[in-house]
DRENDRENKOL-489717 format. One line per 5 residues: number of its first residue (from 1); their letters; for each residue y, x, z of N, C-alpha, C. Coordinates in Angstrom, 2 decimals. Each point is the difference from the previous one (the first is absolute). Layout:
! residues N
NUM) A) Y/X/Z/Y/X/Z/Y/X/Z; ...
//
This chain:
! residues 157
1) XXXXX) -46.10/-185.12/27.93/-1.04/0.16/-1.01/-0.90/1.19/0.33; 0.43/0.90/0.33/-0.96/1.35/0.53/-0.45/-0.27/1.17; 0.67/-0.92/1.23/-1.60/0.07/0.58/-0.77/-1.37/-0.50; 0.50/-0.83/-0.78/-1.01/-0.35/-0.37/-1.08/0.47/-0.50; 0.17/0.71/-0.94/-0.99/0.93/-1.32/-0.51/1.02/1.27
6) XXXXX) 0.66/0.34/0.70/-1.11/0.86/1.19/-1.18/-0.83/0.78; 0.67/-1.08/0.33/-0.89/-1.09/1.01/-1.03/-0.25/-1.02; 0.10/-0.23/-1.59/-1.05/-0.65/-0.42/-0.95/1.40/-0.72; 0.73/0.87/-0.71/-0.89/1.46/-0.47/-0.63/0.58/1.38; 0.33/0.48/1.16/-0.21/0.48/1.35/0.86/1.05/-0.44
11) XXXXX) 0.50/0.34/-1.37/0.29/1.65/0.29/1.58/0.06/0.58; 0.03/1.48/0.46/1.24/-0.05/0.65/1.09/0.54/-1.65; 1.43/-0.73/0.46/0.88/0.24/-1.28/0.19/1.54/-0.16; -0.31/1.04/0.42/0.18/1.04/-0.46/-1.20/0.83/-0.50; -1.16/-0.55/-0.46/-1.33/0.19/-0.72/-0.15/-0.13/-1.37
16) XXXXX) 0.94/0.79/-0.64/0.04/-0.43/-1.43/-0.97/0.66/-1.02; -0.77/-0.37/-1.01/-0.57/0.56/-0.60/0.00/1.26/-0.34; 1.48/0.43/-0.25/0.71/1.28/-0.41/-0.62/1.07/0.88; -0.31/-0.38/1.29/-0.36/1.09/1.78/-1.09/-0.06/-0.80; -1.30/-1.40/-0.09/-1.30/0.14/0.05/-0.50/1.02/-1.30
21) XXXXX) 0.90/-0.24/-0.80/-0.58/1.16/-0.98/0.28/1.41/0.28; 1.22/0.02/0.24/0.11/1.49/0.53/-0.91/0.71/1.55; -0.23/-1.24/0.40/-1.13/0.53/1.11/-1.62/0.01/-0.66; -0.67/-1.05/-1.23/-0.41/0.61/-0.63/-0.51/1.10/-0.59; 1.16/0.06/-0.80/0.10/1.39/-0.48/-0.03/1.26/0.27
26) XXXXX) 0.36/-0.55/1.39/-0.01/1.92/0.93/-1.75/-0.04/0.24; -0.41/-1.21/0.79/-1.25/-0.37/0.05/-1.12/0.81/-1.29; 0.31/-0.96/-0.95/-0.58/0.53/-1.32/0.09/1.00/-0.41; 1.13/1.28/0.38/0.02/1.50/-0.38/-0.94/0.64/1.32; 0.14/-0.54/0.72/-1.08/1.25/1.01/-1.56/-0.44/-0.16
31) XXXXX) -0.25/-1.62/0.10/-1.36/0.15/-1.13/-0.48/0.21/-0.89; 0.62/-0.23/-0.68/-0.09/0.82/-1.62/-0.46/1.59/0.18; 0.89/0.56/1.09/-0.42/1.75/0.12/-1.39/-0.06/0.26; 0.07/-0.45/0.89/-1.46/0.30/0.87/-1.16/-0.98/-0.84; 0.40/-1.24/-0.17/-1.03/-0.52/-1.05/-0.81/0.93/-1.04
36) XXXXX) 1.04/0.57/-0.82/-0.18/0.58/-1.14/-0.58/1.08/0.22; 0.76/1.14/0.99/-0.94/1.01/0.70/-1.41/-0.06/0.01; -0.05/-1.18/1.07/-1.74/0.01/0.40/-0.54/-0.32/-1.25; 0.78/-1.11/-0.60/-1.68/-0.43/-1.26/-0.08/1.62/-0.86; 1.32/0.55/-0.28/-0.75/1.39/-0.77/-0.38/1.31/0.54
41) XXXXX) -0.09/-0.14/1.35/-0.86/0.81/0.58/-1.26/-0.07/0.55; -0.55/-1.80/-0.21/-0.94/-0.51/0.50/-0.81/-0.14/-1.49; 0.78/-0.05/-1.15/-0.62/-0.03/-1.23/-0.28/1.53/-0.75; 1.14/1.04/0.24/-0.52/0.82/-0.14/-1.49/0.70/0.44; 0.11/-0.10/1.17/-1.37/0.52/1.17/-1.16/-0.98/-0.67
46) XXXXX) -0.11/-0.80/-0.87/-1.01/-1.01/-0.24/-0.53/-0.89/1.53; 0.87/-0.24/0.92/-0.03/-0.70/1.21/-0.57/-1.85/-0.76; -0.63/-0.17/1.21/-0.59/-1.86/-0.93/1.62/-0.72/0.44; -0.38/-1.25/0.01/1.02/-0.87/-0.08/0.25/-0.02/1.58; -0.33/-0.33/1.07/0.28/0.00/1.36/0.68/1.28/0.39
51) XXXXX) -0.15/0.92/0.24/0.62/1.23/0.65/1.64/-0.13/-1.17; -0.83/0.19/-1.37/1.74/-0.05/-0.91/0.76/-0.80/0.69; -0.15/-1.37/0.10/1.14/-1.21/0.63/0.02/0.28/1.67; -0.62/0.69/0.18/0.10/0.58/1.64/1.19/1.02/-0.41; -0.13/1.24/-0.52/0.57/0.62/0.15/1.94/-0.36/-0.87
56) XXXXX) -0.56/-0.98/-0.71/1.54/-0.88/-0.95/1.04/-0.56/1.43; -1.27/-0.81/0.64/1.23/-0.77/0.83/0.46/0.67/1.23; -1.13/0.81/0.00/0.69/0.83/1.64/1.28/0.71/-0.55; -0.19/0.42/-1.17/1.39/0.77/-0.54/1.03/-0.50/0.05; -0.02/-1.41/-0.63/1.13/-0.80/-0.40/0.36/-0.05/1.48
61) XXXXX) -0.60/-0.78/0.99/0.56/0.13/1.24/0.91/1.41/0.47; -0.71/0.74/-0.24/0.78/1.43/0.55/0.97/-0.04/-0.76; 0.28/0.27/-1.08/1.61/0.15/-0.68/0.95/-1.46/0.00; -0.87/-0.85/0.22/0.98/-1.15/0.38/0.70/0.00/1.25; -0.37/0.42/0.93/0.44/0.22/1.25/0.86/1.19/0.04
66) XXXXX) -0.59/1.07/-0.66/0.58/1.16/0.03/1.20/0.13/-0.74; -0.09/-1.24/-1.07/1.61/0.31/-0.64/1.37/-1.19/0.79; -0.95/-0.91/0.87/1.03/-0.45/0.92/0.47/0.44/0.96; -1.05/0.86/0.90/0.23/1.36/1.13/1.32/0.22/-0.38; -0.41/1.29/-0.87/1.40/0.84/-0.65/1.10/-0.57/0.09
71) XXXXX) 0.01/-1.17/-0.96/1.39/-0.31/0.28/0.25/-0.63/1.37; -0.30/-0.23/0.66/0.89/-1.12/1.48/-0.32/1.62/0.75; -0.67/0.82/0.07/0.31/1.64/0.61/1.06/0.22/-0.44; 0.44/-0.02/-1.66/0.96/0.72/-0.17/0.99/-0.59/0.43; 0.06/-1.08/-0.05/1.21/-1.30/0.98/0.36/0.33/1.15
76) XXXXX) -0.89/1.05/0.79/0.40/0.75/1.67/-0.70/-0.76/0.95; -1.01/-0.89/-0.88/-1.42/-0.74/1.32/-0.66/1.02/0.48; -0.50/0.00/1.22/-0.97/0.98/0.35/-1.66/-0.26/-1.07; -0.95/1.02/0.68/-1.11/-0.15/-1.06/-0.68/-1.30/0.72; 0.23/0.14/1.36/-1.14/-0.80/0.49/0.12/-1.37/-0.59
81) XXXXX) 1.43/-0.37/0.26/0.68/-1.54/-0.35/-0.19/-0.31/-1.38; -0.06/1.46/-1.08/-0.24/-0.33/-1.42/-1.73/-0.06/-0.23; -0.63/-0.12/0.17/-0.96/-0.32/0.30/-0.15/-1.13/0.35; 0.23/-0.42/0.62/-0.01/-1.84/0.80/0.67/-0.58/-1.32; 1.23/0.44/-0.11/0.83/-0.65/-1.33/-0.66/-0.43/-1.54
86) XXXXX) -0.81/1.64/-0.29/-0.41/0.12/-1.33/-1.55/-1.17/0.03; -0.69/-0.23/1.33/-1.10/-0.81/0.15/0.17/-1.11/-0.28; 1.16/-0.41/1.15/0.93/-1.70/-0.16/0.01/-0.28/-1.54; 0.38/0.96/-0.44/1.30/-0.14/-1.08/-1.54/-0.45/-1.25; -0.58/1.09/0.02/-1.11/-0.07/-1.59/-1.29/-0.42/0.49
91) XXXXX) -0.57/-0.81/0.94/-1.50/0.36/0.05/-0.25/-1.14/-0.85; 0.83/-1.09/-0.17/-0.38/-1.46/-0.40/-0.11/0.23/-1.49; 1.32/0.55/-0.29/0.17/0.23/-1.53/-0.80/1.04/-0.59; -0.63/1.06/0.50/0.05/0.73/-0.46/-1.94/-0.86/-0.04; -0.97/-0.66/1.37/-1.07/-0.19/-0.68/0.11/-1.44/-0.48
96) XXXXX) 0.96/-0.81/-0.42/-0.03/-0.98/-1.05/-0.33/0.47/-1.39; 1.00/1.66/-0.29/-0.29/0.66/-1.30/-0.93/0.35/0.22; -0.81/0.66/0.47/-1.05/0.62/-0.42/-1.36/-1.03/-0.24; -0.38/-0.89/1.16/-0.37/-1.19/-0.43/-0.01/-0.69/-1.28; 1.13/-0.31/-0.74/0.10/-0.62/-1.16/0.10/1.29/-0.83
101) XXXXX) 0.13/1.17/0.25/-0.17/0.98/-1.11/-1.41/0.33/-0.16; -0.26/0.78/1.13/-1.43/-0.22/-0.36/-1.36/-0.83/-0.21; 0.49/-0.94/0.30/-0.74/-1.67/-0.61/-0.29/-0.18/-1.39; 0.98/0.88/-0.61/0.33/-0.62/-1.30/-0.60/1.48/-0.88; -0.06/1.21/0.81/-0.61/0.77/-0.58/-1.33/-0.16/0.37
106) XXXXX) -0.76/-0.14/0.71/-1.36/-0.40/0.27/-0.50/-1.18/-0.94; 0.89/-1.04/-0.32/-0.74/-0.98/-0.80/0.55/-0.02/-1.48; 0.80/1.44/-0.03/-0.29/0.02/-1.59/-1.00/0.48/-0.63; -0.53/-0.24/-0.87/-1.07/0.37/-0.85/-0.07/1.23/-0.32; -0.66/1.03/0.69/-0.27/1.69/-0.65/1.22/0.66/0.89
111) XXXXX) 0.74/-0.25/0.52/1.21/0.57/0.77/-0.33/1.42/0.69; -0.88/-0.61/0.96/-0.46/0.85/0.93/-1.14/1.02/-0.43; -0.33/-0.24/-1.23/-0.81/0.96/-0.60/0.82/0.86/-1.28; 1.28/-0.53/-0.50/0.69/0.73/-0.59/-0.23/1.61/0.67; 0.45/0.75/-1.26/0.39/1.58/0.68/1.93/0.10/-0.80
116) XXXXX) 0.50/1.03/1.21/0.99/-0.02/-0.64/1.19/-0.31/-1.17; -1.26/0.67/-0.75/0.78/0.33/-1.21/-0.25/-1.16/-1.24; -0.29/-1.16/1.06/-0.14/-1.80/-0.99/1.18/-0.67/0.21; 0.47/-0.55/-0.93/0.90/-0.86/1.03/-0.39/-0.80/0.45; -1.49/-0.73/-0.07/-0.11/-0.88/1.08/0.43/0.29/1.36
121) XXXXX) -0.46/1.29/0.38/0.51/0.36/1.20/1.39/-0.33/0.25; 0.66/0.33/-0.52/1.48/0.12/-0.03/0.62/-1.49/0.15; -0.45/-0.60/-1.09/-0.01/-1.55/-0.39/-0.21/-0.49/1.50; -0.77/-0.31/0.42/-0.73/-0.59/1.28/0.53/0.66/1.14; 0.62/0.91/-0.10/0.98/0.52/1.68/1.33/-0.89/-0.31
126) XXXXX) 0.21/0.20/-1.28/1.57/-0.04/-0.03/0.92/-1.80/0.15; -1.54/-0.66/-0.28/0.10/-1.38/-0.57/-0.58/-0.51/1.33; -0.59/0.80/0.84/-0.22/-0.22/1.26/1.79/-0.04/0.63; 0.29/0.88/-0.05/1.26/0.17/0.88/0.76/-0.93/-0.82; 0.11/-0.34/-1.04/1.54/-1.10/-0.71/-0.69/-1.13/1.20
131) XXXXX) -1.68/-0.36/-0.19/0.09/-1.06/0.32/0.44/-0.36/2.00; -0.42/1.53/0.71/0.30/-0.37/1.39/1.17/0.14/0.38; 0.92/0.60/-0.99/1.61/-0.12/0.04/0.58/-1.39/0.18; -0.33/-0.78/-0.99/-0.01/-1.24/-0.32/-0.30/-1.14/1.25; -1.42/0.32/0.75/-0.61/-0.97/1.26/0.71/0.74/1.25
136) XXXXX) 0.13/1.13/0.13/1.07/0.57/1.12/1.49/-0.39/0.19; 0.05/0.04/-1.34/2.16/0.07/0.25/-0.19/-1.85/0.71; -0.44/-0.91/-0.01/0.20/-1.06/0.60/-0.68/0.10/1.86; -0.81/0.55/0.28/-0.26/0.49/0.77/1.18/0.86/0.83; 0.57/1.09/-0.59/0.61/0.67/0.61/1.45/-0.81/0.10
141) XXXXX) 0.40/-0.61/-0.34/1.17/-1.50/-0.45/0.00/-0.64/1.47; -1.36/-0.47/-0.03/-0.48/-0.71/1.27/0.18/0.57/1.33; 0.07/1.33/0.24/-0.29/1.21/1.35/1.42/0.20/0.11; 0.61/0.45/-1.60/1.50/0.20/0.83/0.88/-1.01/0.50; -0.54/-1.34/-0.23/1.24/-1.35/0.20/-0.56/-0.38/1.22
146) XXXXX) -1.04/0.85/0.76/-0.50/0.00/1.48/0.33/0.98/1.07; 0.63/0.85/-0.73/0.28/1.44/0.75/-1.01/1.17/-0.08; -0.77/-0.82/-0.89/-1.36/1.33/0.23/-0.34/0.63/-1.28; -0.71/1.00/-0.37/-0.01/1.20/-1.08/0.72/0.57/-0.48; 0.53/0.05/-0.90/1.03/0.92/-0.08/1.85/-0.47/0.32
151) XXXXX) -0.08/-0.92/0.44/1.22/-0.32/1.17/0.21/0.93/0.90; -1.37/0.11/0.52/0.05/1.20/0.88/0.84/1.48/-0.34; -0.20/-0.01/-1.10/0.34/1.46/-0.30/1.67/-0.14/-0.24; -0.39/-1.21/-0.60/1.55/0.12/-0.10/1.34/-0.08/1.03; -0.52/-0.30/1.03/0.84/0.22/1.36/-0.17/1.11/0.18
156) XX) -0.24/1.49/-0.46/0.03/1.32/0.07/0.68/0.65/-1.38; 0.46/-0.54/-0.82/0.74/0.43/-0.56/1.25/0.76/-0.42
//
């Protein structure tokens, strides 16, 4: 029965939802930093809408990577190899989220013109991220029952 359900899903039997969220989730905490960062330092500065989501996603990238670094370093990988690892591991997931996060903040209504202290602002990041949590974790489902994204990491464990 399991390789059936493998032959016909493609995924491999040890790709269980349980991984994709928790790879997710690690996903979703280092964008979230850097997301959140840039839009309130790009909203503070009164920055327009391009440089803000410039400076949102380059972030999210950096602490997404940077919080997978750390750990497979602290695992006793060298830097160079964690590097290769933390790339493998998040580049897919990490711009699927931002993609569908910031999609969804761009085409909400007043979002990007919110200031801080609205909750639209708040509203529209946060409902951004439930929703790319949501289109990722199947995504990332898909990479680990292939050996790839955060599979990767997890052979450094």
């Amino acid at each position: 029965m399991d390789h059936a359900m493998h032959h016909h899903t493609g995924t491999a039997p040890g790709a269980t939802w349980s991984m994709a969220i928790r790879a997710t989730l690690h996903c979703l905490l280092g964008c979230a930093v850097g997301e959140i960062l840039g839009m309130v330092i790009g909203t503070a500065l009164l920055w327009g809408d391009v440089p803000t989501m410039a400076l949102a996603i380059g972030l999210a990238f950096v602490f997404g990577y940077s919080f997978t670094l750390f750990a497979v370093v602290r695992a006793g990988v060298s830097l160079k190899a964690a590097v290769k690892i933390a790339l493998a591991a998040d580049t897919v997931s990490i711009a699927v989220m931002e993609l569908v996060d910031n999609a969804i903040i761009a085409l909400t209504p007043g979002a990007m013109d919110a200031h801080l202290s609205e909750g639209l602002f708040w509203y529209a990041l946060l409902g951004g991220f439930a929703v790319a949590f949501l289109v990722t974790t199947p995504v990332n489902k898909w990479m680990i029952g292939r050996g790839k994204g955060h599979a990767v990491v997890h052979a450094h464990h």
